[in-house]
Every structure is written in structure tokens, then in C-alpha cells.
N, C-alpha and C positions, 0 to 999 in steps of 0.2 A: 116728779115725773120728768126726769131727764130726757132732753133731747141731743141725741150724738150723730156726728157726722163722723163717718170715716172716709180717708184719701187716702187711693193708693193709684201709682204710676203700669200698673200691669196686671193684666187678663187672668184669674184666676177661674178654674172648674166652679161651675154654680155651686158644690155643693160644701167646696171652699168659703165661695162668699156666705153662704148660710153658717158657718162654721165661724169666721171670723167675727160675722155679727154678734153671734151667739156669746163668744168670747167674750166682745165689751159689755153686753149685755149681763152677763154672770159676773162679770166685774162691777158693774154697778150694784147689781143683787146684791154683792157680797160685800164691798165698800162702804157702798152710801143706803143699803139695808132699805131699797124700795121693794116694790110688791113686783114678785116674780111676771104678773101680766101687765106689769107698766113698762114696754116696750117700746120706744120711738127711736130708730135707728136706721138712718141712710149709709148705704156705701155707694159711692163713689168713684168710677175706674178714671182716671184720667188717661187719654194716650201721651206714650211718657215726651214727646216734644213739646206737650203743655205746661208741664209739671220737670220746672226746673228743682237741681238739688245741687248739693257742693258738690266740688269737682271733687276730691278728693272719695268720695264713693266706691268701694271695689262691688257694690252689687246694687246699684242705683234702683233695681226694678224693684227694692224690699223696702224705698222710702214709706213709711206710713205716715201720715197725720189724721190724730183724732183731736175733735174739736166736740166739748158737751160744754151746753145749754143746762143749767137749775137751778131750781130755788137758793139763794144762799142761806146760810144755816150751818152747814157742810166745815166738822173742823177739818184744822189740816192734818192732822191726824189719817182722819178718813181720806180726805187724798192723797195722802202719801199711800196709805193702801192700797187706793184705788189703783195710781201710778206701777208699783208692784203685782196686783192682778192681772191690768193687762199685759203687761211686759212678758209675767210668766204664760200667761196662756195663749198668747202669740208666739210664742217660743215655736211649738210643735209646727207651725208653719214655715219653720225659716227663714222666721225676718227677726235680723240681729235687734237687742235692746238701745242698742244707742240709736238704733235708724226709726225710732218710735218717738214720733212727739206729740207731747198731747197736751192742749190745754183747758180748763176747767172758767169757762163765764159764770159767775156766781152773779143773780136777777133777784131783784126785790117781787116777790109774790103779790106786788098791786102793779108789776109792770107785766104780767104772767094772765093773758084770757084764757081759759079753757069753761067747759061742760057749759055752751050755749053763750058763753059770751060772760062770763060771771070772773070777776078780780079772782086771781086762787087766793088774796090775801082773806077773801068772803067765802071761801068752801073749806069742808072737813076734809082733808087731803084724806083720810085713810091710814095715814105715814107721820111719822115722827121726820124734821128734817134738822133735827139739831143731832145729827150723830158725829 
């Protein structure tokens, strides 16, 4: 049950940001092989005076940072996929691969509360997380 944040520096059409969600979303699906309705995904606009980036930039409002939250487990394998997934299906948005960075927290599943307050190291995830 990954949790992700996405950062971005500019106002995009609502149904952009439904779009882009959707994106890392399908890339977790497809990577780290969880259950299509295990969705926890913030995005984040910053206004871009907040959200510094290198000068060197020719299209600064396309900085993304994604930042996921999971269980560890997760070869690198699978994030290197993952890495790959979303690069390409942000593509169709117009934000270059190099202006995407993303990093992966890998959490011990007894430092992880969910479903009323219970260790996940103590529940039946559902999911396999050694992919």
C-alpha cells in the first residue's frame, strides 16, 4: 500500500491532475504489482516562487518530484521499472525525463499502522511485496 506524493511548480487543467495521478498510480500497479484499488496519492501544486529548481532549467514549470512511501520488499529490479513507468507515461504531458525525480522510502511493515491501528507486519496484506 504505497503512499505517493507528487510535486509540481504549475497549475495544471483538473483533469490533468486526475491524469497524472492516474499515471503513477498505473505505475505502481504495474512495477510493484499492488491491487489496482490500493490508491493513496497526493498531488501537490506548489506556486513556483516556492519551489526552487536549477537555474540551468529551459522549462522550470515541468519540474516534477515524486516522492513514495512502502513497505520494503521491493527488488531494485522493480524500481528500476517503476522508475521507467512513470518517466514514460508522463511523457504525454510534456514534462521532460530528466525534470522527473523520484524517490522510493522503503518502511519496515512494524513501522506501517493501518486497518484500525494494527502493525501491517500483523495483517494479510492481500499482496505479495517481495516483487
Amino acid at each position: 500500500m504505497p503512499h505517493a506524493q507528487i510535486e509540481v511548480r504549475r497549475q495544471w487543467a483538473v483533469e490533468e491532475e486526475v491524469a497524472i495521478i492516474n499515471a503513477v498510480h498505473d505505475s505502481l500497479v504495474a512495477a510493484f504489482r499492488i491491487p489496482q484499488g490500493d490508491k493513496h496519492i497526493r498531488l501537490v501544486v506548489h506556486e513556483p516562487h516556492r519551489f526552487a529548481h536549477p537555474p540551468n532549467l529551459q522549462q522550470p514549470e515541468y519540474l516534477t518530484l515524486i516522492h513514495i512511501d512502502c513497505f520494503e520488499g521491493r527488488s531494485v529490479d522493480a524500481k528500476r521499472q517503476l522508475y521507467r513507468e512513470i518517466i514514460d507515461r508522463l511523457e504525454p504531458f510534456g514534462i521532460p525525463a530528466d525534470y522527473v525525480s523520484i524517490t522510493v522510502r522503503d518502511i519496515p511493515t512494524s513501522n506501517w499502522g493501518i486497518r484500525g491501528g494494527e502493525a501491517a507486519c500483523d495483517v494479510d496484506l492481500g499482496f505479495d511485496v517481495g516483487v
